[in-house]
N, C-alpha and C positions, 0 to 999 in steps of 0.2 A: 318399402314404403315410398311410394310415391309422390312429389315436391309440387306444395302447393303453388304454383304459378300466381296465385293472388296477393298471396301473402308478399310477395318479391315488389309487388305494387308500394308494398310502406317505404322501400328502403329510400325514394328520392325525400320524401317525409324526413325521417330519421337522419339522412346527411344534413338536411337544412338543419334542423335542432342544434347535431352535433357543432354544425358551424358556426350558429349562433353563441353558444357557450366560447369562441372565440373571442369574441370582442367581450363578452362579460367577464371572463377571466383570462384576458390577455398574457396575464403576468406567468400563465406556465405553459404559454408556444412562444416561439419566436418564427413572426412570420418577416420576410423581406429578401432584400439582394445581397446580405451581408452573412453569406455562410458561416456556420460556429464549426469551434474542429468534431470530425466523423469519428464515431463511436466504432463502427466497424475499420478506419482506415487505423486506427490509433491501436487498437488490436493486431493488426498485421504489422506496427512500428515494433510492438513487446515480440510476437516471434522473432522479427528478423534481429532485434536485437538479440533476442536469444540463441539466435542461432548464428551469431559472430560470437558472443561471450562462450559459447560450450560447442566448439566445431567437432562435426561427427556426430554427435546426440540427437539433432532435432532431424530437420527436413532430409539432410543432404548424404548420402552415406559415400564411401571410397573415397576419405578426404586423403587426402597429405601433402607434403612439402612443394609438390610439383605443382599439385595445381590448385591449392587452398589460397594463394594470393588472388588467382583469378575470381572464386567463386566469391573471398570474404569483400574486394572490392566492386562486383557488381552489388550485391549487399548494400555496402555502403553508400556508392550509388544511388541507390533506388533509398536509401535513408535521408540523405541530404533532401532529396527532393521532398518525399512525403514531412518531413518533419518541418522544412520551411514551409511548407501551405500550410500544417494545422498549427504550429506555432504562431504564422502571422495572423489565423484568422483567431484564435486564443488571444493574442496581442490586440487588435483592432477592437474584438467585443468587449476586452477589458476598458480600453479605453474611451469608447464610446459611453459603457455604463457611468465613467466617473465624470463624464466630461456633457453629459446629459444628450449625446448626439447621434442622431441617425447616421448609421454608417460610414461612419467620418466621412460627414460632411464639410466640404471646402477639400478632402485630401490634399490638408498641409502633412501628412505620416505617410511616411513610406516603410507599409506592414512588410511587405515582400522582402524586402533589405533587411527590418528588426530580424524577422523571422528568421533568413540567412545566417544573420551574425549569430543568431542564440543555436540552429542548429549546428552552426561548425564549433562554437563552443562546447552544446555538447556533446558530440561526437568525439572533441579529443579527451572529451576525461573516460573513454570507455577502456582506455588500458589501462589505466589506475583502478575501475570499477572492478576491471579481470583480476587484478591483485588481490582486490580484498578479497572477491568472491573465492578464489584458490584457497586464501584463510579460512573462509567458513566452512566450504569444505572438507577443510582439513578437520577441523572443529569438529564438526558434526561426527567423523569416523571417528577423532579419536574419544569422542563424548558417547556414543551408544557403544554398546557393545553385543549390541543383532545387526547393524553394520557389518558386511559383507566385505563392503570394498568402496572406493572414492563413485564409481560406476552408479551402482546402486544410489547413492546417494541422491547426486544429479538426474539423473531417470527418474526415482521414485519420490524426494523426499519433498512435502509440502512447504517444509521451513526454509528451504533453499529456494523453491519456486518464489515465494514471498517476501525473501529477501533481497532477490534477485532485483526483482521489478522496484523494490522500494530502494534500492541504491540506484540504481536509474532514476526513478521520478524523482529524487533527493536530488539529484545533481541539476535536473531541469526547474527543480523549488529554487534552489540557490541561485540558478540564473533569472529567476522572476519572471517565469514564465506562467501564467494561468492556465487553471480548470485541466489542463493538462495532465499535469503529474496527479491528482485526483484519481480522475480517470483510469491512470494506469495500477496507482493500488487500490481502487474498487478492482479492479481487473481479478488482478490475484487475490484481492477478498474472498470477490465471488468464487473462486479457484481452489481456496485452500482454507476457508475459513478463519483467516488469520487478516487483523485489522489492521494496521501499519498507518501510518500518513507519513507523507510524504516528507513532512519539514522535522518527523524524528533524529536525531544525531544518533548515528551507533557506529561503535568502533569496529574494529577487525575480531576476525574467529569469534563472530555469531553465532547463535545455534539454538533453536527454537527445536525442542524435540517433541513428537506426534503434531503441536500448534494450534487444534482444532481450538477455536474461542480465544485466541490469542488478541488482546486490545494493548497498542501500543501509543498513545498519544502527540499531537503535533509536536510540541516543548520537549518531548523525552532527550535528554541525553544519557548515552550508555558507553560507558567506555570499552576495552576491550575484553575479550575472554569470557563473556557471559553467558549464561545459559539458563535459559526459561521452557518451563515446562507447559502444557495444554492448558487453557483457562486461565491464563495471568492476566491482572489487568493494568496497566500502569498507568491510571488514567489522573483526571482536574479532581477537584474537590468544588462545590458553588463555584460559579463564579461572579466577581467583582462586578458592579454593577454603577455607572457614574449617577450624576443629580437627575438626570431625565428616566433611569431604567435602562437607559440602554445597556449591553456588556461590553464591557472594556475590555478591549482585543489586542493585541502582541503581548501582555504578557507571559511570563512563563509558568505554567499551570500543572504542570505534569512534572515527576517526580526525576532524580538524578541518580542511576546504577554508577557507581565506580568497580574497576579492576577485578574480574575474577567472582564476581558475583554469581550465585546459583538460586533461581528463583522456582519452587517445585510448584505443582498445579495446586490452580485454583483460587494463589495468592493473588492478593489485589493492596493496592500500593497509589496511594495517593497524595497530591497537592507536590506544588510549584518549589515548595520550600523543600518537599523532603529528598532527605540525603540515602543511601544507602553504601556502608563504606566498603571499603574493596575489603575484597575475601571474606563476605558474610555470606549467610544461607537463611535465605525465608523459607521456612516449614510450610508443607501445602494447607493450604484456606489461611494461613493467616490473614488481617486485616491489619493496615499500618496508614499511618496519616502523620506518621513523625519518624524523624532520621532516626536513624541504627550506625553505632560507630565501627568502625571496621573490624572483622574478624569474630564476627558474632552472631552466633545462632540463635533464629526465633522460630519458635513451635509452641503450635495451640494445646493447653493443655485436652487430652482427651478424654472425653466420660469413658467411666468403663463400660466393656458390654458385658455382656448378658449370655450364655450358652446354657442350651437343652436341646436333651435328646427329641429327632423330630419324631421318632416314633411311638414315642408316649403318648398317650393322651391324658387330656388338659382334664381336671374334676375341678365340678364348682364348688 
């Protein structure tokens, strides 16, 4: 089929429109000289740290002892740099929005420096980050039992991928850095289906098995040894709202796992207040919106079913 040359006539038409709808709804482009952090650059920050946190797994293969300092320091290298540009321009657009200002105007901030100090911060907590993740790890293998080996795990397993990223983006939340750590667990949202924010608290030997539909809220605290199953949700319940409507923000909305908890699919668990005590078990689909004290089982009562032979047939 051959292309209408005329038709190709509307397209200066159609740019104008489209650019017109610029200035009517300014509020979802940002046009100007004040770059926001790169969607694609920030995606190559989560490999390369992925591939310092599990050397030999991703990019790089024939690692070892001789020459792995070489490879994990150009790595790092090329980390410092990228993560002080998109951290300072994360910093600068924050501050602009609260400070009502064009690109910081007057530059009394010096973004490039903010930026610097929060990436070498957090760059040093990535060997505390390898610690936990060694726990989840572990976790994971000894929590399935179609678990092959620690290999498999990290190669395949979705709940690792999205744990990964979210103790990273948690470490860059607690240094108050914006829009950033978002970013990186939409990352592995998109990735694994599994929903994380970033200012979750969770302990060590994690382990999210299959994950698919996993919703983990910003307030979550979870302590150690836990394990949730596909379709958990641990999300707010309403939220609070002051005299004008507006929603009142930092508090804590989402629910508190302690010690050894086992959450099976489908369960959903909510509000600020609720507790769950160490060493209990949510039954899968339960519903809860109130503490459970430790060591205790909750399961939905089940209708019974119903069986017949399919080869019958049915008389009216």
């Amino acid at each position: 089929m051959a292309t209408d040359l005329r038709r190709k006539e509307e397209l200066p038409e159609l740019t104008a429109r489209i650019i017109a709808t610029y200035q009517k709804f300014g509020k979802i482009n940002h046009l100007g000289h004040c770059p926001l952090p790169n969607g694609a650059t920030v995606l190559e920050i989560i490999e390369d740290l992925k591939e310092v946190l599990f050397p030999g797994y991703r990019r790089r293969q024939n690692l070892h002892m001789g020459n792995v300092a070489y490879h994990i320091g150009d790595l790092i290298d090329g980390l410092h740099d990228k993560l002080t540009q998109q951290i300072a321009r994360a910093l600068r657009h924050e501050h602009d929005l609260r400070q009502n200002l064009k690109c910081n105007a007057g530059g009394e901030v010096d973004f490039e420096a903010l930026g610097q100090a929060a990436a070498l911060d957090f760059l040093n907590q990535v060997p505390r980050v390898r610690e936990m993740l060694a726990l989840d790890v572990q976790a994971a293998y000894d929590g399935d039992p179609a678990a092959t080996g620690l290999d498999e795990i990290i190669f395949c397993y979705p709940g690792l991928e999205a744990i990964t990223i979210q103790r990273l983006a948690h470490e860059m939340w607690r240094l108050g850095v914006p829009t950033i750590p978002r970013m990186m667990t939409e990352a592995a949202h998109g990735a694994t289906g599994i929903d994380i924010h970033p200012g979750a608290n969770i302990g060590p030997s994690f382990f999210i098995d299959h994950g698919t539909g996993v919703v983990i809220g910003e307030t979550c605290d979870i302590a150690a040894n836990v394990k949730l199953y596909q379709g958990v949700t641990l999300g707010a319940l309403s939220f609070p709202k002051d005299a004008q409507g507006n929603i009142i923000r930092g508090k804590k909305r989402h629910p508190t796992i302690e010690d050894g908890v086992v959450i099976y699919a489908n369960a959903t668990i909510l509000g600020g207040d609720t507790v769950i005590g160490a060493g209990s078990v949510i039954g899968a689909s339960v519903s809860l919106s109130k503490s459970v004290p430790p060591n205790t089982v909750v399961t939905v009562d089940q209708p019974s079913l119903r069986f017949r032979d399919a080869t019958l047939k049915q008389t009216s």
